[in-house]
C-alpha positions in Angstrom: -3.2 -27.9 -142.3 -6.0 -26.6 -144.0 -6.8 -30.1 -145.7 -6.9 -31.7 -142.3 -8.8 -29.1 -140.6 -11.6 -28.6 -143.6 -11.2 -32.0 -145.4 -11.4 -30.4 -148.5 -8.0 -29.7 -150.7 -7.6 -25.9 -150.9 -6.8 -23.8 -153.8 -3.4 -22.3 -153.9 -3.6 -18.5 -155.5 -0.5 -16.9 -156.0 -1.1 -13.3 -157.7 1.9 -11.6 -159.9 4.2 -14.6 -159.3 6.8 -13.1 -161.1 7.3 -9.9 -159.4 9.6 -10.4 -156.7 11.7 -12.8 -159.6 11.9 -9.4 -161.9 12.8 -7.0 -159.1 15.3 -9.5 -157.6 17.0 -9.0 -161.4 16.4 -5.4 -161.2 18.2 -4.7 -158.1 20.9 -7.4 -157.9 20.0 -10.2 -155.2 18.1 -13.0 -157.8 20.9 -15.1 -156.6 19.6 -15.2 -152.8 15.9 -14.9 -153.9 15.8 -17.7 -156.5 16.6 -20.7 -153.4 14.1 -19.4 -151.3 11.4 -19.7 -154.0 12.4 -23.0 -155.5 11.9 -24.2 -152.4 8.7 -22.1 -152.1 7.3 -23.7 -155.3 8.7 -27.3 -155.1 7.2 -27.6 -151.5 3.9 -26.0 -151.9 2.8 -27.6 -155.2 5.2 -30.7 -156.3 4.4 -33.8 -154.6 1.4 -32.3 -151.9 -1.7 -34.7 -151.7 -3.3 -31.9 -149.9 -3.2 -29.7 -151.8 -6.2 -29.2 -155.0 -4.7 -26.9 -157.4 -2.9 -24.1 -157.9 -3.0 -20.8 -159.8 0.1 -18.9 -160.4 -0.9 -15.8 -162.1 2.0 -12.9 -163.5 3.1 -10.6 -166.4 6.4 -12.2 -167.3 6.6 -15.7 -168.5 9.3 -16.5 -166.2 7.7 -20.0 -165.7 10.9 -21.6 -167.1 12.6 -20.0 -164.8 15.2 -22.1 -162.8 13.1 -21.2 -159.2 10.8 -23.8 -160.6 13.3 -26.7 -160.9 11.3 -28.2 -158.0 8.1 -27.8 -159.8 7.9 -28.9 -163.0 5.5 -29.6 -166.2 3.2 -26.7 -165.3 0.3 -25.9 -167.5 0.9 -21.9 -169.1 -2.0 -20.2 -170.9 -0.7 -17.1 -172.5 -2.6 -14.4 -174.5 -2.6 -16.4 -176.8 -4.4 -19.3 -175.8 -8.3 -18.6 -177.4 -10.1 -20.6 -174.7 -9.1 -18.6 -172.0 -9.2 -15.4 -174.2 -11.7 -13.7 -172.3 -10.1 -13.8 -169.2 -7.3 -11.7 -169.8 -9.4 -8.4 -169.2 -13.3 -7.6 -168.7 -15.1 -7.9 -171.4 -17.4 -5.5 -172.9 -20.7 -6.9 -171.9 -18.6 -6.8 -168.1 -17.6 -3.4 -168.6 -21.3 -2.6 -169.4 -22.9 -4.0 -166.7 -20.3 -2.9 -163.5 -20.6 0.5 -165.0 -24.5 0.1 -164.9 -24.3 -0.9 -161.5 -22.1 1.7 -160.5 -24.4 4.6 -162.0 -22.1 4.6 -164.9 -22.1 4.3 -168.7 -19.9 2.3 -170.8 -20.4 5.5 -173.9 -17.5 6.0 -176.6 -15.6 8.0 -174.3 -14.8 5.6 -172.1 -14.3 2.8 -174.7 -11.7 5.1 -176.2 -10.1 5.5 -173.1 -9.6 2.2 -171.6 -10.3 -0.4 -174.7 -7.3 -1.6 -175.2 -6.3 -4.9 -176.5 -8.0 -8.1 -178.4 -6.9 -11.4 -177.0 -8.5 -14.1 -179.6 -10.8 -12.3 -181.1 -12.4 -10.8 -177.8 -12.2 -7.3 -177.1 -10.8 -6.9 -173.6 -11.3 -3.8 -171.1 -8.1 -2.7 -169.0 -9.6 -4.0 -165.3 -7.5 -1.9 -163.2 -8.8 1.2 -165.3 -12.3 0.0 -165.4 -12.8 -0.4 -162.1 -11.1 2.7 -160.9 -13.3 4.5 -163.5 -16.6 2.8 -162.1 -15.2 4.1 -158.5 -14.5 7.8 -159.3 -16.4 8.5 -161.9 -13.2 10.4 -163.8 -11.3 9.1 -166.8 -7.6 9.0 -165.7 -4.4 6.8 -166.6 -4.7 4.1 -163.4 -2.7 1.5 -165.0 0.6 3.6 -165.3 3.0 3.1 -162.9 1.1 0.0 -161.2 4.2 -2.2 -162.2 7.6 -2.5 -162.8 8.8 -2.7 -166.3 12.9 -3.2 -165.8 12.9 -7.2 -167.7 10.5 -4.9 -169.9 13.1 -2.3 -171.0 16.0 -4.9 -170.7 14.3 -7.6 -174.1 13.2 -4.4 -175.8 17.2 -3.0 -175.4 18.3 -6.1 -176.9 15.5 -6.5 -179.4 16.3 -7.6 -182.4 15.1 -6.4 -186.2 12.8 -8.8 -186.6 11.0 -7.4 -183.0 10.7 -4.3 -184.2 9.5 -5.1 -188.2 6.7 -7.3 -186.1 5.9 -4.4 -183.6 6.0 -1.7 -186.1 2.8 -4.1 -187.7 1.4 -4.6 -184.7 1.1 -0.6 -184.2 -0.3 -0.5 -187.9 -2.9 -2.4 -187.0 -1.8 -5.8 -188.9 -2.6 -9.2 -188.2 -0.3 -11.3 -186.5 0.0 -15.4 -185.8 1.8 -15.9 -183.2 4.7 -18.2 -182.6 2.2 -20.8 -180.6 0.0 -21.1 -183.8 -2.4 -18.8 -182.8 -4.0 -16.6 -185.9 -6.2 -14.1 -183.7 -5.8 -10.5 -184.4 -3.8 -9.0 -181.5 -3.0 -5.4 -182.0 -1.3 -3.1 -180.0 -3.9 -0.3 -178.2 -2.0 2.9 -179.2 
């Protein structure tokens, strides 16, 4: 509708994709759910000349996932794709210049605080945080509790040794290539 009306393809932008997949596992109807979205998927992006492109955007890689059995051969960049490093997070010279414009400073404290994780080499700013931060002018924990964790939980209970040797690095502060070839450091922000 929106191609006929504007003559232009629109954009599809689906934010934290794979929320309603992981809470469908968490609380028992994934079965019933996992239909509805193949159907979701398959109709809205395989096969439609109107539409442009789409963005699927979520925390779990659950792209694999059989929901998508309609929709196929989509494009994932993880953390560990360089070229889109940056945008995993704001960056610092971001950080510096919302906080400017919000009467704010990006100082030590805060970079303690929310500075939390490189992504191929670039030193990425917890945007939930940050912007909360820049809002109320008071250094608080926004990002806990803002989603669920029960998939989460579930791979870390049936984590293996090697899991744990590679987190216990990862804490230390060691580098880490990853299993898609990528030889960034990535460190945990603890």
């Amino acid at each position: 509708m929106l191609y006929a009306h504007y003559g232009k393809k629109p954009i599809l932008l689906i934010d934290e994709y794979d929320q309603p997949i992981m809470s469908s596992y968490e609380y028992g109807y994934h079965e019933e759910l996992s239909p509805f979205f193949s159907n979701l998927y398959g109709s809205a992006m395989k096969g439609n000349d109107e539409l442009g492109q789409a963005l699927l955007t979520g925390v779990q890689r659950v792209a694999k996932e059989s929901i998508f059995s309609q929709f196929n051969n989509p494009q994932v960049y993880t953390v560990v794709r360089e070229e889109y490093a940056s945008y995993f997070g704001l960056t610092k010279e971001e950080c510096a210049r919302l906080l400017t414009d919000c009467g704010r400073v990006l100082d030590e404290e805060v970079r303690k605080q929310y500075d939390g994780y490189m992504v191929g080499g670039v030193e990425l700013y917890n945007p939930w945080s940050i912007l909360n931060y820049a809002k109320t002018g008071f250094l608080d924990n926004y990002w806990v509790n803002t989603s669920a964790n029960f998939l989460v939980r579930q791979a870390l209970k049936n984590a293996g040794r090697s899991f744990w040797n590679t987190f216990d690095r990862l804490a230390a502060r060691e580098e880490i290539e990853s299993a898609e070839g990528g030889t960034s450091q990535y460190y945990c922000g603890v």
